[in-house]
Backbone as ProteinMPNN parsed JSONL, in Angstrom:
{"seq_chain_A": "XXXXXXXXXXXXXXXXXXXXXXXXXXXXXXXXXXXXXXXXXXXXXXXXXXXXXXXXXXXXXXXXXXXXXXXXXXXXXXXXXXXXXXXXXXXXXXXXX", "coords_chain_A": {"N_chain_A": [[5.364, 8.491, -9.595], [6.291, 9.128, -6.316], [5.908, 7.786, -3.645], [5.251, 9.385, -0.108], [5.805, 10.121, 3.458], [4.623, 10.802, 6.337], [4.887, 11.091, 9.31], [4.401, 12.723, 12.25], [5.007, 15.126, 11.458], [7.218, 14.881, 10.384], [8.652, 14.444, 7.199], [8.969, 11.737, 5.031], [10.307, 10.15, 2.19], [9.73, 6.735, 0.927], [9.349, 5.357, -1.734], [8.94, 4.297, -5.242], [7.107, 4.583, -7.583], [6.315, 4.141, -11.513], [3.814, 4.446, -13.487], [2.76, 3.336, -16.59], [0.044, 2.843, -17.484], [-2.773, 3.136, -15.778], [-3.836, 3.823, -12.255], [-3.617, 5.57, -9.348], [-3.697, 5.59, -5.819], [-4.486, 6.924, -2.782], [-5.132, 6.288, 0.279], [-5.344, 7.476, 4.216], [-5.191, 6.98, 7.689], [-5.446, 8.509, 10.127], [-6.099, 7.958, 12.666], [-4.71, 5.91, 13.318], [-2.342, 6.157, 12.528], [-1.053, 5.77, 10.067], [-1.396, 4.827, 6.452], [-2.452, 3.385, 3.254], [-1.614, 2.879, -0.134], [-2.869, 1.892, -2.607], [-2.158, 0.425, -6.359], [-3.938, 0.016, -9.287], [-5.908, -0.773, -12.399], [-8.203, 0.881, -12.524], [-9.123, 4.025, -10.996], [-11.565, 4.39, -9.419], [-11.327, 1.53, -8.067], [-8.802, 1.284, -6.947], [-9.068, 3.883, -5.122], [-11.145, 2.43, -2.981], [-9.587, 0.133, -2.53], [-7.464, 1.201, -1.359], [-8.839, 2.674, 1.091], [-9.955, 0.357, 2.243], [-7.291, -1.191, 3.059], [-6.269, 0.634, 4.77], [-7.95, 1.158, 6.695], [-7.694, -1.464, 7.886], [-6.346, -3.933, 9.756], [-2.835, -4.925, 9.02], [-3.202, -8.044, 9.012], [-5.915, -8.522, 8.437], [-5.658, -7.272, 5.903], [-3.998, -8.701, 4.531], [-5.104, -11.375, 2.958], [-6.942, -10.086, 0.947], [-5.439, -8.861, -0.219], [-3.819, -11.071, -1.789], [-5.632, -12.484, -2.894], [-7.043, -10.741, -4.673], [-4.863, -9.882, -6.101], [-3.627, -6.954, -5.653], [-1.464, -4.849, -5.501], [0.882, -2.334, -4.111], [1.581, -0.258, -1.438], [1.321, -0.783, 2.489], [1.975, 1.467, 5.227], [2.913, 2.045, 8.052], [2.98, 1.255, 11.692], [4.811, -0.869, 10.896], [6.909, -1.099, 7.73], [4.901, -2.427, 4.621], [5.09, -3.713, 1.576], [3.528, -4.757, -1.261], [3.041, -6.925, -4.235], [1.121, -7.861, -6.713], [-0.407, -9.341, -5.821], [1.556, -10.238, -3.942], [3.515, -10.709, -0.93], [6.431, -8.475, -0.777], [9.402, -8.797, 0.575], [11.444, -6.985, 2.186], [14.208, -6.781, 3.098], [15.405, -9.136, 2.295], [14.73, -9.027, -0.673], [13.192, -11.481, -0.665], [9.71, -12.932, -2.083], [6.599, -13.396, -0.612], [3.489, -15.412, 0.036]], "CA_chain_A": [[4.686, 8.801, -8.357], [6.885, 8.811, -5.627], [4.621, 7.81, -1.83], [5.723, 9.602, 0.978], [4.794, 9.084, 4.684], [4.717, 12.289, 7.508], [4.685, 11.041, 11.021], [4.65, 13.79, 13.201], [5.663, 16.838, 10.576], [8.692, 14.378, 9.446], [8.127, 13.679, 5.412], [10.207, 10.443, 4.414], [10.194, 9.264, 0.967], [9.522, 5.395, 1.321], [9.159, 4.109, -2.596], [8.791, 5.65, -6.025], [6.247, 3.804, -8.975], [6.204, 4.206, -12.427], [2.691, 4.066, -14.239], [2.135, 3.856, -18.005], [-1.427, 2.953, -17.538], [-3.67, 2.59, -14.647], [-4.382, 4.678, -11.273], [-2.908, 5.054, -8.17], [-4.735, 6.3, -4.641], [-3.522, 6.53, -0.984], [-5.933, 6.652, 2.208], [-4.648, 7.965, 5.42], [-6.039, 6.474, 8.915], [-4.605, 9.555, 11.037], [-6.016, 7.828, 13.883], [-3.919, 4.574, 13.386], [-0.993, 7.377, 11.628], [-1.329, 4.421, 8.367], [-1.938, 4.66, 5.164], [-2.005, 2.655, 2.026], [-1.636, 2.827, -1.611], [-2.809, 0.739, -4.066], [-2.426, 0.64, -7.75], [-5.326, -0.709, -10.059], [-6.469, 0.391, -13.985], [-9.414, 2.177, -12.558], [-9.318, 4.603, -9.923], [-12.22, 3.634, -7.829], [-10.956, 0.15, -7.252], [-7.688, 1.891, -6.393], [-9.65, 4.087, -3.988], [-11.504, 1.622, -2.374], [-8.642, -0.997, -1.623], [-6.541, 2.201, -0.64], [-9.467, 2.925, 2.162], [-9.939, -0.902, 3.119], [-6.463, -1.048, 3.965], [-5.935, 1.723, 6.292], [-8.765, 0.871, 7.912], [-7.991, -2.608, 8.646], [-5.239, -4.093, 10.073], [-2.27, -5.806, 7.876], [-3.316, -9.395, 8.981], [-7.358, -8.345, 7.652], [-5.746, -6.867, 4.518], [-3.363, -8.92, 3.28], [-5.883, -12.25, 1.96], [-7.65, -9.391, 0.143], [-3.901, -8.591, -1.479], [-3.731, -12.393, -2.66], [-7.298, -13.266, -3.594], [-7.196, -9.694, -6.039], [-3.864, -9.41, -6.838], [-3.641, -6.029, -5.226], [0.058, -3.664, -5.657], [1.155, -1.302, -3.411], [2.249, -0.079, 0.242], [1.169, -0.406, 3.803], [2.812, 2.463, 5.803], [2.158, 1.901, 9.585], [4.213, 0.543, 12.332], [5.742, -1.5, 9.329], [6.068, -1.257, 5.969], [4.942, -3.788, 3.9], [5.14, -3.549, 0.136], [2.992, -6.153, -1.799], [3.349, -6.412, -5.425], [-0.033, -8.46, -8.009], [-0.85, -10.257, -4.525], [2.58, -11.254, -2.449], [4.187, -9.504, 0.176], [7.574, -8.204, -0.971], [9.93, -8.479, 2.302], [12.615, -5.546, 1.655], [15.606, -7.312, 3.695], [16.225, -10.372, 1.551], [14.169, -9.339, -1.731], [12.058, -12.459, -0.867], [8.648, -12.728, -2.069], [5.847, -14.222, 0.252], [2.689, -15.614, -0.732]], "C_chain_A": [[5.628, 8.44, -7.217], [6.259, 8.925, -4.189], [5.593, 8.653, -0.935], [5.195, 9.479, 2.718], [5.087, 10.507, 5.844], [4.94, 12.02, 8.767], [5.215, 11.651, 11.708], [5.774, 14.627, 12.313], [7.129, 16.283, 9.995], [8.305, 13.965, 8.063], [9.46, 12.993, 5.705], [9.952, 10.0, 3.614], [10.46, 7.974, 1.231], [9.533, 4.925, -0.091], [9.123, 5.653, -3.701], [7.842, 4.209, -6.623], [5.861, 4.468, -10.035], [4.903, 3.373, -13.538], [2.9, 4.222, -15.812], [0.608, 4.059, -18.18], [-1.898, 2.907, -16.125], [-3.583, 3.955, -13.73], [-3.749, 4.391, -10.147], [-3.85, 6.145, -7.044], [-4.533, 6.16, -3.192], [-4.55, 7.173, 0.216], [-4.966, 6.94, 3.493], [-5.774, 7.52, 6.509], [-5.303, 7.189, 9.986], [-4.974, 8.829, 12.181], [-4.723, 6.731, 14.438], [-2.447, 5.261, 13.009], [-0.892, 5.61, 10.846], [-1.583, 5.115, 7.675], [-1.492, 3.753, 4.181], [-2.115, 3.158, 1.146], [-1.843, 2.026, -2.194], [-2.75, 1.363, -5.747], [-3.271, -0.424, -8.592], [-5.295, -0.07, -11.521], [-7.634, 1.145, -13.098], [-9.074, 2.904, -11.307], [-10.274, 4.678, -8.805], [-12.171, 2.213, -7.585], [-9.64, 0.901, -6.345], [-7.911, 2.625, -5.237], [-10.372, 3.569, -2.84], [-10.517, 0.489, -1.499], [-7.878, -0.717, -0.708], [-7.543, 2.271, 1.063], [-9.359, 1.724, 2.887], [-8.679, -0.831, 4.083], [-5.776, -0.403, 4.791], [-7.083, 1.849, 6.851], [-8.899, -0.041, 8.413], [-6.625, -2.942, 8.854], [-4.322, -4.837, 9.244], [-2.555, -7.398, 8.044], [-4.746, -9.43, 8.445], [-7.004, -8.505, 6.584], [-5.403, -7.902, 3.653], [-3.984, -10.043, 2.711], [-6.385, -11.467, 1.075], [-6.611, -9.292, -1.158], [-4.166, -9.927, -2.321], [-4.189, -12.504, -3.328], [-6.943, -11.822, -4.828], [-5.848, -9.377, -6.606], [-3.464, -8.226, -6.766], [-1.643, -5.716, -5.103], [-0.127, -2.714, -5.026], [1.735, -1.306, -2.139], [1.57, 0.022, 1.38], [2.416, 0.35, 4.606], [2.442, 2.323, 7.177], [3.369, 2.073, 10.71], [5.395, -0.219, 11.374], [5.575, -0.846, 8.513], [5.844, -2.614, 4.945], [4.436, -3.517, 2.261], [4.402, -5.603, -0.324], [2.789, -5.958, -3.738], [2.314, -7.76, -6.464], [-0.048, -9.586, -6.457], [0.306, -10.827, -4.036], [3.036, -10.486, -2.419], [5.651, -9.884, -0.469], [8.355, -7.913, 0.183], [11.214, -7.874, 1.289], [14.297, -6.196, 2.103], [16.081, -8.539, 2.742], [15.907, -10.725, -0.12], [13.409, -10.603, -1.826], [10.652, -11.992, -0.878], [6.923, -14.308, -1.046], [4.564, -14.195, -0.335], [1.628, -16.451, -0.323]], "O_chain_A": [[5.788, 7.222, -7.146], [6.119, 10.016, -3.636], [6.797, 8.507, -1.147], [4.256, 8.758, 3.054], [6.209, 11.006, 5.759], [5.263, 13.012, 9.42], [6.394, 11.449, 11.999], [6.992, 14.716, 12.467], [7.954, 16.946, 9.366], [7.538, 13.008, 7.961], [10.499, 13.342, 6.265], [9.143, 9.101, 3.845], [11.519, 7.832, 1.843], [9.778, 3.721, -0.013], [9.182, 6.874, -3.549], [7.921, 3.074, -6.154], [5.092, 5.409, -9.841], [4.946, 2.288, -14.118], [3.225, 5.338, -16.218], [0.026, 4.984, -18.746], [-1.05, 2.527, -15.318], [-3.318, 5.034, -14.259], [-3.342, 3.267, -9.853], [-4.478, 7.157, -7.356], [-4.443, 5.063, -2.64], [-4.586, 8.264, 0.786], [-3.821, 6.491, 3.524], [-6.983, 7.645, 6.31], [-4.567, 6.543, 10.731], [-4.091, 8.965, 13.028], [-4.068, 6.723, 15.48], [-1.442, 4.632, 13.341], [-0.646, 4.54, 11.402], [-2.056, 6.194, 8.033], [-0.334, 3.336, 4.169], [-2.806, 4.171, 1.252], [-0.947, 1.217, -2.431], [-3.182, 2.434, -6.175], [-3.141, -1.637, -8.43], [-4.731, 0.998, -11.756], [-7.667, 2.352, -13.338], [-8.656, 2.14, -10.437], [-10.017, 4.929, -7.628], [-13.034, 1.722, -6.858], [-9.681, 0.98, -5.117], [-7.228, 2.336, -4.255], [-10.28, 4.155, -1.761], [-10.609, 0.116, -0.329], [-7.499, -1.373, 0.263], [-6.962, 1.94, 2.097], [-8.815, 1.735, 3.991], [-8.693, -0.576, 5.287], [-4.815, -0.802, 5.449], [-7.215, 2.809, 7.61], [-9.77, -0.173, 9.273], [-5.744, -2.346, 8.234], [-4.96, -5.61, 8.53], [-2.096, -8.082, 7.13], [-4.953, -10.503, 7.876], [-7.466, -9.423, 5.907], [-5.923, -8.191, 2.576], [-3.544, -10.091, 1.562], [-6.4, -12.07, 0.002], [-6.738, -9.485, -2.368], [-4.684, -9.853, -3.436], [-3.757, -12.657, -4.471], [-6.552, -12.195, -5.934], [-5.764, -8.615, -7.569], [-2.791, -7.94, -7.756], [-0.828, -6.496, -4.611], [-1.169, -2.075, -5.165], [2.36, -2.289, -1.74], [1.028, 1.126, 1.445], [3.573, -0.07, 4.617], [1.255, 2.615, 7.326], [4.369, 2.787, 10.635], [6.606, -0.012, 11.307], [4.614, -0.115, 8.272], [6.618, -3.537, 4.691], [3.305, -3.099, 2.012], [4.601, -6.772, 0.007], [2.438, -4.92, -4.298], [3.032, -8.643, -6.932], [0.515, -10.68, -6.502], [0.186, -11.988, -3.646], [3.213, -9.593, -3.248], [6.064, -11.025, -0.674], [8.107, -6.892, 0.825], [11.68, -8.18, 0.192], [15.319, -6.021, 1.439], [17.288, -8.719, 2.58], [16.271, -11.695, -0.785], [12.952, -10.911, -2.926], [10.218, -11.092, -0.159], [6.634, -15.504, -1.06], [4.268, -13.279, -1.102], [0.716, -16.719, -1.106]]}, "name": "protein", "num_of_chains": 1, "seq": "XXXXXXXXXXXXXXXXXXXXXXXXXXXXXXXXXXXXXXXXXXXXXXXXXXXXXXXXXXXXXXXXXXXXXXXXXXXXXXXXXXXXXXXXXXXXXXXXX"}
């Protein structure tokens, strides 16, 4: 599955992920131009966490990431990649938590 992200008629590939099992699901908040992705085994958790977080802001979302252990991408003003609940920062491969 490789995410991509549009803002204003530009596509930019941002990430790729490789499933064997499970579900993946990406909300869009055109008003906020956001979206997330999460990956989960079922597809309506995956849909659901996907909606939460493009409808709330990344300082709402990310306790939700921790507490469930939540994988995937915020696309926004940032990006913030979080991977079984901690934020993956892209510049130094450190993981936050």
């Amino acid at each position: 599955m490789i995410i991509k992200f549009a803002p204003q008629n530009k596509v930019e590939k941002i990430t790729k992920y490789y499933l064997q099992n499970g579900a993946i699901a990406t909300a869009r908040n055109e008003r906020d131009d956001k979206q997330t992705t999460v990956i989960r085994s079922s597809l309506v958790e995956a849909g659901i966490w996907s909606l939460v977080g493009s409808s709330a802001h990344v300082e709402e979302f990310m306790p939700f990431v921790a507490h469930y252990n939540l994988t995937g991408i915020m696309i926004g003003k940032d990006v913030v990649n979080f991977n079984l609940g901690s934020v993956i920062k892209n510049n130094d491969s450190a993981v936050e938590r």
